[in-house]
Backbone as a printed PyTorch tensor [residue, N CA C, xyz], in Angstrom:
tensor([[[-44.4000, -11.6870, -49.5520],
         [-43.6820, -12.7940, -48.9540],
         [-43.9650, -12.8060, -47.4520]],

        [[-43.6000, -13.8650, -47.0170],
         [-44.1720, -13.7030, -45.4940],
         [-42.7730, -14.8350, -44.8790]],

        [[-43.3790, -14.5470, -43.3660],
         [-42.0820, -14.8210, -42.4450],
         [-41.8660, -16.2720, -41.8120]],

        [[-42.7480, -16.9520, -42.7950],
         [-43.2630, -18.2150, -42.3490],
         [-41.7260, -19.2230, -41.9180]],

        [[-42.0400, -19.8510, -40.9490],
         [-40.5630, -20.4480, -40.3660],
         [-40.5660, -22.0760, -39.8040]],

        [[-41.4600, -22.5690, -40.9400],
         [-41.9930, -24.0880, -40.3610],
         [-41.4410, -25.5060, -41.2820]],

        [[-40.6380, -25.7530, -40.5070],
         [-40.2460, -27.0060, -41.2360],
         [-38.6420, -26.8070, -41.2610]],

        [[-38.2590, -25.3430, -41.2590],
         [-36.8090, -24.9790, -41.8390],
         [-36.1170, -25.6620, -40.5020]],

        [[-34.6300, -25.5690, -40.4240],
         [-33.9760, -26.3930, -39.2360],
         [-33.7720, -24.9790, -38.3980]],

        [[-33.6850, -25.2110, -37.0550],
         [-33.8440, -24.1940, -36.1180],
         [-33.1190, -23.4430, -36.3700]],

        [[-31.4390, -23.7800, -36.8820],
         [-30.7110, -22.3620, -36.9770],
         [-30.7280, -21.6750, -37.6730]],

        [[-30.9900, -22.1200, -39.0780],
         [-31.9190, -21.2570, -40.3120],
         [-33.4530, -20.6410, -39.8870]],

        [[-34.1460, -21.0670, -39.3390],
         [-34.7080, -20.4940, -38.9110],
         [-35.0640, -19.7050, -37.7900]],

        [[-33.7130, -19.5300, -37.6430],
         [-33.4750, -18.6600, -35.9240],
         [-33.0110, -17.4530, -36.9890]],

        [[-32.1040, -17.5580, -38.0520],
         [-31.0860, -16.5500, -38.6830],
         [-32.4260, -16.1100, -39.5170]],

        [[-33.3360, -16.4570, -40.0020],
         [-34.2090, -15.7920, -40.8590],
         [-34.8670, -14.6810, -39.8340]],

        [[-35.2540, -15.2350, -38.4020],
         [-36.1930, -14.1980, -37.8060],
         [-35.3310, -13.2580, -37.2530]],

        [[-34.0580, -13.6250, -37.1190],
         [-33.1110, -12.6550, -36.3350],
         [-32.9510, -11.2910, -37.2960]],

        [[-32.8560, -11.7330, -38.5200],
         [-32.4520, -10.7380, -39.1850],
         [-33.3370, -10.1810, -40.1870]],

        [[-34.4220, -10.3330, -40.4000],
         [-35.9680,  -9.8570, -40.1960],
         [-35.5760, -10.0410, -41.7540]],

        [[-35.5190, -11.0370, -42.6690],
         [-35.2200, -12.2350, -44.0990],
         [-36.5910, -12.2390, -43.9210]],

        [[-37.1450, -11.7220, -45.0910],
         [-39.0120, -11.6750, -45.4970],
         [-38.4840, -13.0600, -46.7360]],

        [[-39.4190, -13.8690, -46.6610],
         [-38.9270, -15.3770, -47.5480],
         [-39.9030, -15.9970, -47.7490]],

        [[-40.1730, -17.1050, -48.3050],
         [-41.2230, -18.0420, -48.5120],
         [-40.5050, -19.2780, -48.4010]],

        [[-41.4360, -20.5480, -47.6330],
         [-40.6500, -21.9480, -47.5550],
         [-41.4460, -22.5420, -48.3810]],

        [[-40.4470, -23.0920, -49.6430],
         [-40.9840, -24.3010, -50.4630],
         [-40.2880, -25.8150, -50.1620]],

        [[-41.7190, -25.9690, -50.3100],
         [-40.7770, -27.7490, -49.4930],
         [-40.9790, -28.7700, -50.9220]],

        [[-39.7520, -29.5100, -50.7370],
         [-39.8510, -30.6340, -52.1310],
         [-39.3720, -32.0970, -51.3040]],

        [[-39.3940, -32.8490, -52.1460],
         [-39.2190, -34.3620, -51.9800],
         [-37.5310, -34.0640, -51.8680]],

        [[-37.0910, -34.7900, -50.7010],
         [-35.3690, -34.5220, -51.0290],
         [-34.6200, -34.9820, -51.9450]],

        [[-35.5700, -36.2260, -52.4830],
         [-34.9470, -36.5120, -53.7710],
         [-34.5870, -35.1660, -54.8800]],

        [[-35.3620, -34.7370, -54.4560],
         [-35.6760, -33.5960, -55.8660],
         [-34.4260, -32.5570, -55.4860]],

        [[-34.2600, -32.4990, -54.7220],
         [-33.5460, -31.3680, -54.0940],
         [-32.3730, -30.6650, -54.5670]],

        [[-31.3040, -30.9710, -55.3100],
         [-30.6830, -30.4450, -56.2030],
         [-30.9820, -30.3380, -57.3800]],

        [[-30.7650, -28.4590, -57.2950],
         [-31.3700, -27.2820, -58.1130],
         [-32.0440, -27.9860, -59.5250]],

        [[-30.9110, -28.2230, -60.4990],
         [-31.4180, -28.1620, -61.4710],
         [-32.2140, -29.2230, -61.2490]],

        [[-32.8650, -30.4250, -61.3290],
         [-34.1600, -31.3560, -60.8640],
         [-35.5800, -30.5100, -59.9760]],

        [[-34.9570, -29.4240, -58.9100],
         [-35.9440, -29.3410, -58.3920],
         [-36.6920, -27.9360, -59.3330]],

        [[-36.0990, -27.3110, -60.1650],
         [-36.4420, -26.4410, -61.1960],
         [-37.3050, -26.9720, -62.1530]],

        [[-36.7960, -28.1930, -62.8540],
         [-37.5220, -28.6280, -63.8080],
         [-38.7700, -29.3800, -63.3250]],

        [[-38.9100, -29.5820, -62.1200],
         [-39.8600, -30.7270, -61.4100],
         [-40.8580, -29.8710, -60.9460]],

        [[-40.0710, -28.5900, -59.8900],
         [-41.6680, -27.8560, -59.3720],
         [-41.8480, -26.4430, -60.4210]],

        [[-41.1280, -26.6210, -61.8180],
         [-42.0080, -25.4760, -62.6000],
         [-40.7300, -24.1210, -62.1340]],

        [[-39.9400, -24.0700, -61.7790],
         [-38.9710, -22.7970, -62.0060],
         [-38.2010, -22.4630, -62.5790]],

        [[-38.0460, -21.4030, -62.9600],
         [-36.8320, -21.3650, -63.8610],
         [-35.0980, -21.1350, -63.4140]],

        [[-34.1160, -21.9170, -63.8590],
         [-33.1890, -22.4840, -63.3450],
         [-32.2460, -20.8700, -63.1540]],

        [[-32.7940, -19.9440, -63.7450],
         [-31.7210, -18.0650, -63.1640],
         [-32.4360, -18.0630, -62.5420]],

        [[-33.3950, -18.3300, -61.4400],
         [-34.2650, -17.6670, -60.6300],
         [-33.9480, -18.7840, -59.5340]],

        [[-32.7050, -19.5010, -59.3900],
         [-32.0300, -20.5470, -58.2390],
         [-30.7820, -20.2140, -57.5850]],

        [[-30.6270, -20.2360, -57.1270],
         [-29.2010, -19.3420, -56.1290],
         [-28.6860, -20.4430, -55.4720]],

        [[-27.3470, -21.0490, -55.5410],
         [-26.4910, -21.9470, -55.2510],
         [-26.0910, -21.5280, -54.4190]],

        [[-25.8680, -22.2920, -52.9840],
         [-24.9040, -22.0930, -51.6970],
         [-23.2610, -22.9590, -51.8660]],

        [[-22.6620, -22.5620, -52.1740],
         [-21.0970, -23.5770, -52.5710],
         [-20.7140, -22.6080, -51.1760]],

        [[-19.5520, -23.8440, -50.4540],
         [-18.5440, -23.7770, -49.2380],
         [-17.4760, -23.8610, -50.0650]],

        [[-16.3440, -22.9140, -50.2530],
         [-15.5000, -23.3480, -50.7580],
         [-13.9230, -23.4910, -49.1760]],

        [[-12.7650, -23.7940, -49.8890],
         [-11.9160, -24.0270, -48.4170],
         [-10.6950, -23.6900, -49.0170]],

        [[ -9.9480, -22.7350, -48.3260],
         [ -8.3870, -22.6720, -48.7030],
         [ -7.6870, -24.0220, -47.9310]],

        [[ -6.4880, -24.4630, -49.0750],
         [ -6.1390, -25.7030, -49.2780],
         [ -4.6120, -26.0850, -48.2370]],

        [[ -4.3530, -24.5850, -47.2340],
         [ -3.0040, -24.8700, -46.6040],
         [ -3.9570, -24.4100, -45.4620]],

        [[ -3.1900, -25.2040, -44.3690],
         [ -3.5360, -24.7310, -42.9100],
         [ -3.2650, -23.0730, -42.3170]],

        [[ -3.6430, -22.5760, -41.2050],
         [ -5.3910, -23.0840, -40.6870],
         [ -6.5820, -22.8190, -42.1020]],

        [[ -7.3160, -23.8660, -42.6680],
         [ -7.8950, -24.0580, -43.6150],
         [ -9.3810, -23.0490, -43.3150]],

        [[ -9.6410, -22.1330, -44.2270],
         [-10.2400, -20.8440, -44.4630],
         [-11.4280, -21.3260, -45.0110]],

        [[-12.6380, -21.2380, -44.7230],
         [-14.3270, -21.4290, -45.3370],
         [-14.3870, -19.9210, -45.6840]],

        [[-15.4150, -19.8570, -46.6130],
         [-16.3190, -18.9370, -47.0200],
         [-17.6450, -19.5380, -47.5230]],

        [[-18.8210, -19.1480, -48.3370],
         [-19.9370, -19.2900, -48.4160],
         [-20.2010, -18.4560, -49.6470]],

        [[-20.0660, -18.9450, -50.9530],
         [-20.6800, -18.4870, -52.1740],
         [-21.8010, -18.4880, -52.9340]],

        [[-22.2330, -17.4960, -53.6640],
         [-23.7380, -17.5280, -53.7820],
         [-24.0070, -17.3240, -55.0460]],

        [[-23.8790, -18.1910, -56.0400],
         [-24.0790, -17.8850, -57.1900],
         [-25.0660, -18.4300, -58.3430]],

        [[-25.7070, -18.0170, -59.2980],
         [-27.0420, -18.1430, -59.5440],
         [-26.5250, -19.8870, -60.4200]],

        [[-27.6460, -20.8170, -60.4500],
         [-27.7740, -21.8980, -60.9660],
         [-26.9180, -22.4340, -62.7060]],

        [[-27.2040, -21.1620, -63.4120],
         [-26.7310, -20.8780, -64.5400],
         [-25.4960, -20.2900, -64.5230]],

        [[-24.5660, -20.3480, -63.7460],
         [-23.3060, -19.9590, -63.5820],
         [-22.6540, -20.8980, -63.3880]],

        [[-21.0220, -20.9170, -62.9750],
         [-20.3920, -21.6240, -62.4410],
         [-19.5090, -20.4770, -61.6950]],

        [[-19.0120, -21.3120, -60.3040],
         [-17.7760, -19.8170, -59.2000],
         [-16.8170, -19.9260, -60.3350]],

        [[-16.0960, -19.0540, -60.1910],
         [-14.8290, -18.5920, -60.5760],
         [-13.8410, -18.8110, -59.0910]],

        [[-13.2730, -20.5020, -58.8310],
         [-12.9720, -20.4010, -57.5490],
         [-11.2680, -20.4220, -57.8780]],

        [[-10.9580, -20.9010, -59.0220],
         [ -9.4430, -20.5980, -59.2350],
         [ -8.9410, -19.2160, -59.5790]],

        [[ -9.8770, -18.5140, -59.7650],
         [ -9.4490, -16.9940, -59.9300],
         [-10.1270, -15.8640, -58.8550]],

        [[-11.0270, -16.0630, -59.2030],
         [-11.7880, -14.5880, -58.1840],
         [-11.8250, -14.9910, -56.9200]],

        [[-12.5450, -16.3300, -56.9350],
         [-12.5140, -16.7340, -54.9090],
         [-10.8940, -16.5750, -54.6780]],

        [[-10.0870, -17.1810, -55.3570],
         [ -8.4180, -17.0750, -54.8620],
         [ -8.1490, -15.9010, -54.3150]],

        [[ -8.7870, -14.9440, -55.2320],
         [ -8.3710, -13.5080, -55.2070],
         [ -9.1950, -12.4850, -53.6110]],

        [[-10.0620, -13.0300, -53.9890],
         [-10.8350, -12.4900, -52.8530],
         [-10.3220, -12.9130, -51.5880]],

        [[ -9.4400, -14.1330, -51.3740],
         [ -9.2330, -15.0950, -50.5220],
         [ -7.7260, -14.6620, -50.0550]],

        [[ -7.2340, -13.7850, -50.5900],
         [ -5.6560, -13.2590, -50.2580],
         [ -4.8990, -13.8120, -51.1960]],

        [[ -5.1710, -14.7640, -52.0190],
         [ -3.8260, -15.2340, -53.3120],
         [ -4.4660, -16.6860, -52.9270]],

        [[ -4.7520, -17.4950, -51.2940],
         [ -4.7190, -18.8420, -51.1000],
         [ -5.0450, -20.0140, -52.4470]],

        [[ -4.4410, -20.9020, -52.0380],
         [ -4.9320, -21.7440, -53.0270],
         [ -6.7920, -22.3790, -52.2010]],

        [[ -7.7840, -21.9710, -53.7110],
         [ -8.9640, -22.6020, -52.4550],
         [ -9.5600, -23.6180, -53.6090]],

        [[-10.2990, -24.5650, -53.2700],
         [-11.2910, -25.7630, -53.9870],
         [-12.3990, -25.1990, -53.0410]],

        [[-13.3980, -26.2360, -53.8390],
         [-14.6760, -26.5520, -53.3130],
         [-14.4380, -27.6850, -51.8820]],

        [[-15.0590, -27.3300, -51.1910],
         [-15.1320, -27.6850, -49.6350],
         [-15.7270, -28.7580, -50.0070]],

        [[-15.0710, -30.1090, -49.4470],
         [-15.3320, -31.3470, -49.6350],
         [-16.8340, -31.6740, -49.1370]],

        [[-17.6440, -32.7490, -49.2610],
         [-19.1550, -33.0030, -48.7310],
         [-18.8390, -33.3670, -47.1330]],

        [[-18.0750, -33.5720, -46.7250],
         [-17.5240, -33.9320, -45.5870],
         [-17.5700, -33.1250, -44.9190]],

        [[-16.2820, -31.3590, -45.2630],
         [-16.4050, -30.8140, -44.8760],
         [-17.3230, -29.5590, -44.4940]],

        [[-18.2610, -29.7800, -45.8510],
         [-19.1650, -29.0200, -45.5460],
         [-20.4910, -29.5700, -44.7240]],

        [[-20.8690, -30.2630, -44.5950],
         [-21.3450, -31.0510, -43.5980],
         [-21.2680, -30.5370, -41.9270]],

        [[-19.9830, -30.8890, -42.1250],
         [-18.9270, -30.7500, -40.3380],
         [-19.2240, -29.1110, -40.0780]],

        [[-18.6280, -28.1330, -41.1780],
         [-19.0600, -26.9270, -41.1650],
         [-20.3230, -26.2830, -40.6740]],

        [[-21.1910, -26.9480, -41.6190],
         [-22.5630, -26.3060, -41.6960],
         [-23.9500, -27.1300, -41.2070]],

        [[-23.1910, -28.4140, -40.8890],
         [-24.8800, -29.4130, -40.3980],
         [-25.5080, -29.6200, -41.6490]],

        [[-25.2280, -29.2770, -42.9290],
         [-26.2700, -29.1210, -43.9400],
         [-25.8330, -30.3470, -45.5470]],

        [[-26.1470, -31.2020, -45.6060],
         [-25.9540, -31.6320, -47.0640],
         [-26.0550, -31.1490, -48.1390]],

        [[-24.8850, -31.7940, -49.0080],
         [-25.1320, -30.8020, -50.4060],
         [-26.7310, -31.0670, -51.0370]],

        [[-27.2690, -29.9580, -51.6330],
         [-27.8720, -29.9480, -51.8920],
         [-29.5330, -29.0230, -51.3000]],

        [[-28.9290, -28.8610, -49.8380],
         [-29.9020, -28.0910, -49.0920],
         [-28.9140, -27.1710, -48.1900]],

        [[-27.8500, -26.9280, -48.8260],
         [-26.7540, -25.4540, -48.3320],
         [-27.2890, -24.4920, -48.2040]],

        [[-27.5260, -23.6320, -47.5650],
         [-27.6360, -22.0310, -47.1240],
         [-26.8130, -21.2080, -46.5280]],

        [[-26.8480, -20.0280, -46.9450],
         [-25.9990, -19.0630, -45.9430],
         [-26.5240, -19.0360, -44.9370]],

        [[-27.7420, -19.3080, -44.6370],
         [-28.5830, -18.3050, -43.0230],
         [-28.3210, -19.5430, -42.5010]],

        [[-27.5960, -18.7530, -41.1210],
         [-26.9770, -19.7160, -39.6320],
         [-25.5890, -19.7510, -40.2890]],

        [[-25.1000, -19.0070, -41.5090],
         [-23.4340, -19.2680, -41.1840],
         [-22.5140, -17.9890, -41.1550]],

        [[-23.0580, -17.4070, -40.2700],
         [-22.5780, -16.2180, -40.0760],
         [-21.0840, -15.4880, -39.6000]],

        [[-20.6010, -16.9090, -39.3050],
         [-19.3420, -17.2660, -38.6530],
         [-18.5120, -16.9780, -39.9710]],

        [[-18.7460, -17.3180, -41.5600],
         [-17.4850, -17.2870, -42.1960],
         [-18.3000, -16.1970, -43.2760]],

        [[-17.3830, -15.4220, -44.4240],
         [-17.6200, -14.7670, -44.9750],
         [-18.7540, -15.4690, -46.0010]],

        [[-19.6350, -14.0870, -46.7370],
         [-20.7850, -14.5440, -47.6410],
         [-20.4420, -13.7740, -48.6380]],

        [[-20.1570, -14.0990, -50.1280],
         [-19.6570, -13.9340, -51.0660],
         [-21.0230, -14.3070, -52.1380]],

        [[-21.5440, -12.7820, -52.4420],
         [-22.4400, -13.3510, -53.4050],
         [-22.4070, -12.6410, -55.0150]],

        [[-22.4800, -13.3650, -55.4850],
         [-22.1970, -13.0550, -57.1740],
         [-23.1190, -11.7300, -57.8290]],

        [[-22.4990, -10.5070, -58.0730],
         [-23.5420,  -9.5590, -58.4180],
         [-24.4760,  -9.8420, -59.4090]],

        [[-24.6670, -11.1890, -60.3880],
         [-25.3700, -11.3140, -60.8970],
         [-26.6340, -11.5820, -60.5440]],

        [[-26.8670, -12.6360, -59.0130],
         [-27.8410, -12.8230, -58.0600],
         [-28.7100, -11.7100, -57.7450]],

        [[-28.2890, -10.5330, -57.8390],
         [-28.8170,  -9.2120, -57.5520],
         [-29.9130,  -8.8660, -58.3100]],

        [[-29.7750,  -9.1370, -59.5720],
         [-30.4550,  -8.2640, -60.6930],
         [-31.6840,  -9.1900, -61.0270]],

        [[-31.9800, -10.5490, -59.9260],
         [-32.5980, -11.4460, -60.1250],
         [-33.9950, -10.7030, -59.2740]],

        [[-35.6440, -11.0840, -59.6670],
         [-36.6890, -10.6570, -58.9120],
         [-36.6830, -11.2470, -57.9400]],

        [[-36.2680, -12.4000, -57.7450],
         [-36.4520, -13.3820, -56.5310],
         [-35.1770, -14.4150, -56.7970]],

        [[-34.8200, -15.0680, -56.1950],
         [-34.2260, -16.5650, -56.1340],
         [-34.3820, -17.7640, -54.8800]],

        [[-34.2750, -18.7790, -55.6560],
         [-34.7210, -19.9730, -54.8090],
         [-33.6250, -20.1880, -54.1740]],

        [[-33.4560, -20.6150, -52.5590],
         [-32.0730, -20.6810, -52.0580],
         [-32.1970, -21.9890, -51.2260]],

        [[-31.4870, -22.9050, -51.1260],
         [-31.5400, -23.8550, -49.7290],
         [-32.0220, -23.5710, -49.0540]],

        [[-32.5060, -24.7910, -48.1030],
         [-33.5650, -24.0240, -46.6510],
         [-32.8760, -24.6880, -45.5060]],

        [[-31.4470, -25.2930, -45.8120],
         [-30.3590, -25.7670, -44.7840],
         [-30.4650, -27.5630, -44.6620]],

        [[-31.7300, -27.8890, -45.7110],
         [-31.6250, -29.1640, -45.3460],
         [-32.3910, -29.7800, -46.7260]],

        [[-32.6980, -31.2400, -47.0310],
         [-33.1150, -31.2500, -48.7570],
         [-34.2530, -31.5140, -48.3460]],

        [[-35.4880, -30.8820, -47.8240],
         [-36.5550, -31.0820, -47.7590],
         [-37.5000, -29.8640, -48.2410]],

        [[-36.4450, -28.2130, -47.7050],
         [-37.1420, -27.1860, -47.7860],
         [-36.1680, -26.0540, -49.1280]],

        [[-36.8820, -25.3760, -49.3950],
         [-36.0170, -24.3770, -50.2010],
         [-36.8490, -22.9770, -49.4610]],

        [[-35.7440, -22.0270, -49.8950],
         [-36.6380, -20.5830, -49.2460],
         [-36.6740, -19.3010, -50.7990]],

        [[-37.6770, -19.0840, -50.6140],
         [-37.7390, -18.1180, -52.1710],
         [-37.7810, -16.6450, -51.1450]],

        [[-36.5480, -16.0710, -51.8980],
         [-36.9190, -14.3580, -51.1620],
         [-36.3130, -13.6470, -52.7110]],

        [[-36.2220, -12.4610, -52.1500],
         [-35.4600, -11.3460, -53.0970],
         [-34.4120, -11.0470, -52.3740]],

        [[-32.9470, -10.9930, -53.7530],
         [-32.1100, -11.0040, -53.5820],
         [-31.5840, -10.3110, -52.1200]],

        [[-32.0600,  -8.8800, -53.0460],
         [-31.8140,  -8.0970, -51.4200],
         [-31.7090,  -8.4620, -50.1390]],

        [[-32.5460,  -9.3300, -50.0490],
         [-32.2640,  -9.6220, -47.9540],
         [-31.7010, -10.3370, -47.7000]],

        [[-30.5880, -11.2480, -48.9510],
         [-29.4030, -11.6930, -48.2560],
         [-28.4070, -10.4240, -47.9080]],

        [[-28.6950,  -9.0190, -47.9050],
         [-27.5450,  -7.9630, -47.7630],
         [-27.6510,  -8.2350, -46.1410]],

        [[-29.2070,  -8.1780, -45.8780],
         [-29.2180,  -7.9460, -44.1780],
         [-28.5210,  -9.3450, -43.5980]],

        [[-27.6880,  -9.8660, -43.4660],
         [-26.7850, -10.6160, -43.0870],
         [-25.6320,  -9.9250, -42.8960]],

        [[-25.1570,  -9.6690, -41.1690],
         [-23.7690,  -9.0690, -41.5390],
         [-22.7580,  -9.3920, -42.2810]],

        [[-22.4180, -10.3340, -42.4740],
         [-21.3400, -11.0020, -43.2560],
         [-21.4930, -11.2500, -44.9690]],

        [[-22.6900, -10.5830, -45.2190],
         [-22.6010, -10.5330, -46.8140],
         [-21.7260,  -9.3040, -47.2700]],

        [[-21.6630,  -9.6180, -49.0290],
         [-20.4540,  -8.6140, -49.5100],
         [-21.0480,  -9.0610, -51.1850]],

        [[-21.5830,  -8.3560, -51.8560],
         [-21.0820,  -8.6260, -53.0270],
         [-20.4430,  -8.3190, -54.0070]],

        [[-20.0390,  -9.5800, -54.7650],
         [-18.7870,  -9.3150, -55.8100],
         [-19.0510,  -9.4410, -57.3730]],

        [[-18.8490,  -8.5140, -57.8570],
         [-18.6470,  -8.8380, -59.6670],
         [-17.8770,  -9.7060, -59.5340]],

        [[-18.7900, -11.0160, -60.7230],
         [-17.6470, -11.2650, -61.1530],
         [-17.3460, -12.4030, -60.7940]],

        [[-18.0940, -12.7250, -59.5180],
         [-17.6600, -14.0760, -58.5490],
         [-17.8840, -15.2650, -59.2360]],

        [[-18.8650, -15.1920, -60.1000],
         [-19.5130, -16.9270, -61.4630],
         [-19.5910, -16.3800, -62.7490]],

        [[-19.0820, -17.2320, -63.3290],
         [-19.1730, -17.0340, -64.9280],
         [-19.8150, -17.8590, -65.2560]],

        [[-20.0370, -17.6280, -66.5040],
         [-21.5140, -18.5480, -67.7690],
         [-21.0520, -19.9430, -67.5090]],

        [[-21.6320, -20.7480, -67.7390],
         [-21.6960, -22.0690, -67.8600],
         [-20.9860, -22.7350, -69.2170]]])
């Protein structure tokens, strides 16, 4: 894999070189850009895709995190994110707010550049050779191995965090 950093948006690609994220940039049509389409379109297979979900606790001051769970899953955000979250009641972070949050549309979400709120990634993501992840915007995707989302201070992972579909 190599460290290639062209096309990605500067703060993703400031957070890839900062934290020495060995990756590959695949670029697609933004149409294509959510997962399952861009799997079946450029030839990947849909466990080998890693979902960026913002989720938000639902009472003020309102709490982000950053979940990472493989394509073939779904979060567990009424139970495990709750749990992980202190008891809060949390949903999925509106397109609005994740936007305002992160600069990034659904569909081209990433953790790298959001270092500010916790990174919650599903131990199933782990056991994966590689996964395809957002590249912060719907033009690029970044293929690495699991592993070097650890080198992010703010990662943590959790059993447990997505269940089957």
């Amino acid at each position: 894999m190599t460290n290639q950093i062209t096309e990605l948006d500067n703060s993703v690609a400031e957070c890839l070189q900062k934290y020495g994220i060995e990756h590959e940039v695949l670029h697609c049509e933004p149409d294509l850009a959510d997962t399952a389409v861009f799997c079946e379109h450029y030839g990947y297979q849909l466990q080998h895709a890693a979902n960026a979900i913002i989720v938000a606790t639902k009472a003020e001051p309102v709490q982000f995190a950053c979940c990472i769970v493989l394509a073939t899953t779904k979060l567990d955000v009424n139970k495990k994110v709750r749990q992980i979250m202190d008891g809060k009641k949390v949903s999925f972070a509106t397109p609005e707010q994740t936007r305002e949050l992160t600069g990034m549309l659904i569909g081209g979400v990433t953790p790298f550049g959001l270092q500010q709120i916790p990174l919650y990634i599903d131990s199933a993501v782990m056991s994966q050779p590689q996964v395809i992840a957002g590249g912060g915007n719907r033009s690029t995707k970044v293929l690495l191995r699991p592993n070097e989302y650890l080198k992010l201070p703010n990662a943590q992972v959790i059993d447990g965090l997505a269940i089957p579909k």
